[in-house]
C-alpha positions in Angstrom: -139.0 154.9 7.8 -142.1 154.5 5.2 -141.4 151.0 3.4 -145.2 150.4 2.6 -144.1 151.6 -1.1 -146.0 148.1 -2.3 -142.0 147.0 -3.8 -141.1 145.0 -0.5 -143.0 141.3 0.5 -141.9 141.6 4.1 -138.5 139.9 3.1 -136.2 142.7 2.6 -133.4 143.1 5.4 -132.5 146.5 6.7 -128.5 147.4 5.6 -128.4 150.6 6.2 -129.6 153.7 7.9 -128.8 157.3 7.0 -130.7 161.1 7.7 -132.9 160.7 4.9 -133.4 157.4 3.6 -132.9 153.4 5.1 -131.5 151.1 2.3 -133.1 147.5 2.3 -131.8 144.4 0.8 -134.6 142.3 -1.5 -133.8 140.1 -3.7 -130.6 140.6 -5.0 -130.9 144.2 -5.4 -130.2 147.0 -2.5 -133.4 149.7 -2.0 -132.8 153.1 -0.9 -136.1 153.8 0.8 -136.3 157.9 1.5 -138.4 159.7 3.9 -141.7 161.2 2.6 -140.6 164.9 3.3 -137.4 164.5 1.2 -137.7 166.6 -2.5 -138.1 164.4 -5.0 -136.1 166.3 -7.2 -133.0 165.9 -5.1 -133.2 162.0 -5.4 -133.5 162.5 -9.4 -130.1 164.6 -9.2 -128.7 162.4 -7.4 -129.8 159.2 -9.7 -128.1 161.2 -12.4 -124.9 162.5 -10.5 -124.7 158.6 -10.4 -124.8 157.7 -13.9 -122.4 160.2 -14.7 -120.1 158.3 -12.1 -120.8 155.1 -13.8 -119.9 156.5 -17.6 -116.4 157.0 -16.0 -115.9 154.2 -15.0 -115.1 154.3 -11.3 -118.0 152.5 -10.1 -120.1 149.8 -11.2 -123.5 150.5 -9.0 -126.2 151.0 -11.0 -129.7 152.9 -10.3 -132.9 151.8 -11.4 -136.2 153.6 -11.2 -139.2 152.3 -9.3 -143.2 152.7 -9.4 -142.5 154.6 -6.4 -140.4 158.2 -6.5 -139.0 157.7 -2.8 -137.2 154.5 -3.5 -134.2 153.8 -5.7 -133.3 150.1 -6.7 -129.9 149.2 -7.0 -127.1 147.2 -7.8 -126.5 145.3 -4.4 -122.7 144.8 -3.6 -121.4 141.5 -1.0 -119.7 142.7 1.4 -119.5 144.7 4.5 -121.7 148.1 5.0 -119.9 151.1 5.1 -122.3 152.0 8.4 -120.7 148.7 9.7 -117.1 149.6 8.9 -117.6 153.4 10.6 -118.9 151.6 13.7 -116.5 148.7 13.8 -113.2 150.5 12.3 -110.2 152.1 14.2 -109.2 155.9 14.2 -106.2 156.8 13.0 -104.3 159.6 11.2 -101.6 162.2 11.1 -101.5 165.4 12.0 -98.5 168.6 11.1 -98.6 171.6 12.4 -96.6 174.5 12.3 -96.8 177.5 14.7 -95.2 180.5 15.6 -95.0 180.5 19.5 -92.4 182.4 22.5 -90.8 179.8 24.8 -87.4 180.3 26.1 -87.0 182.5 23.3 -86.9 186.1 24.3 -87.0 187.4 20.5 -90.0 185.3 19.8 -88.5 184.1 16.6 -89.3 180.7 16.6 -91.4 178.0 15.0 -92.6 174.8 16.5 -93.8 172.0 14.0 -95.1 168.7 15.4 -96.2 165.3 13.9 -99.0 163.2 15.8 -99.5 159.8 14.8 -102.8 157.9 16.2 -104.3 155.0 16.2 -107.4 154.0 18.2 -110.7 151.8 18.4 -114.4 153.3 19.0 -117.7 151.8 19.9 -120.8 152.5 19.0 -123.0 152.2 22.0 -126.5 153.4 20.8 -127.3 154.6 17.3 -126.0 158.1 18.7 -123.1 157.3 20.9 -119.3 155.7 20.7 -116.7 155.3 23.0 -113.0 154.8 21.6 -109.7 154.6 23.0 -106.0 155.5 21.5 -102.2 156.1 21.4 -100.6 158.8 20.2 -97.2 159.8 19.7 -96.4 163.0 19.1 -93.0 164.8 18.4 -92.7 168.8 18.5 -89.4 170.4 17.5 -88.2 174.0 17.5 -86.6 175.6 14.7 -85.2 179.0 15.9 -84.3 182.4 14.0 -81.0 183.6 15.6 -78.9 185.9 13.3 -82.0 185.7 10.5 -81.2 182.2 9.3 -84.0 179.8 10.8 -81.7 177.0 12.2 -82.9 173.6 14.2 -82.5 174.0 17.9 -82.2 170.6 18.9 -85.0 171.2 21.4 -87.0 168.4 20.9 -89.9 166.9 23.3 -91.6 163.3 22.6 -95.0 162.8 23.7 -97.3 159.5 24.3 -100.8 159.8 25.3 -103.4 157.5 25.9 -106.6 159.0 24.9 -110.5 158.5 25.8 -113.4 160.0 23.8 -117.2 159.9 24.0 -118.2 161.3 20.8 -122.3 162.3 19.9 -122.5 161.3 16.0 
């Protein structure tokens, strides 16, 4: 990434990497340093997407212009990256589904919902690659449609899984 914009002394710190731009830390400010090829114009919309954020309220990062059109100067916030957080965080979540589906139900008026609960740890291995493991529980219950008048079956089935993934990102 270019950083030869004439801002930096050789003291800034690398905080951040994305596709089109590394942001530095430099004396008490954070730089958002974008690739050469990236259109100017889209970091200007962006600089004022931001300040329309900021006149509500929500967040309290300010942008500043630079002698330079690729880099951004900004409010620098203590604390932990949000690169670091996606590499050192757990997964987790919830899923619900409902389906129609025929299973020892010859009239095929059925619907199976289920609720997965996970929660898991990844790894970032390279810049590219994680590994993570979880648990999951899952439960899937039937809810049938004898006589028109969708009922619960009582035909319930729990699940636990331990899960592995190897995930590109």
């Amino acid at each position: 990434m270019k950083t030869d914009s004439g801002i930096f002394d050789g003291t800034q710190t690398v905080i951040g990497h994305g596709a089109q731009a590394d942001v530095y830390s430099y004396h008490g400010y954070a730089y958002k340093v974008y690739r050469p090829d990236y259109n100017p114009e889209w970091i200007k919309f962006e600089k004022a997407q931001q300040s329309v954020v900021n006149e509500t309220g929500l967040c309290n990062v300010r942008y500043y212009d630079t002698d330079d059109l690729y880099t951004v100067k900004m409010d620098l916030i203590d604390g932990e990256t949000l690169e670091k957080k996606m590499r050192e965080g757990f997964a987790g979540g919830f899923d619900a589904f409902a389906t129609g589906f025929v299973e020892d139900h010859e009239d095929g008026d059925a619907i199976g919902i289920f609720n997965r609960y996970e929660i898991g740890k990844d790894w970032w291995v390279s810049d590219t690659w994680s590994v993570g493991v979880a648990f999951a529980y899952k439960n899937l219950f039937v809810i049938d449609d004898d006589d028109g008048y969708y009922e619960h079956n009582k035909s319930s089935r729990h699940t636990i899984s331990l899960l592995f993934r190897l995930t590109r990102g």
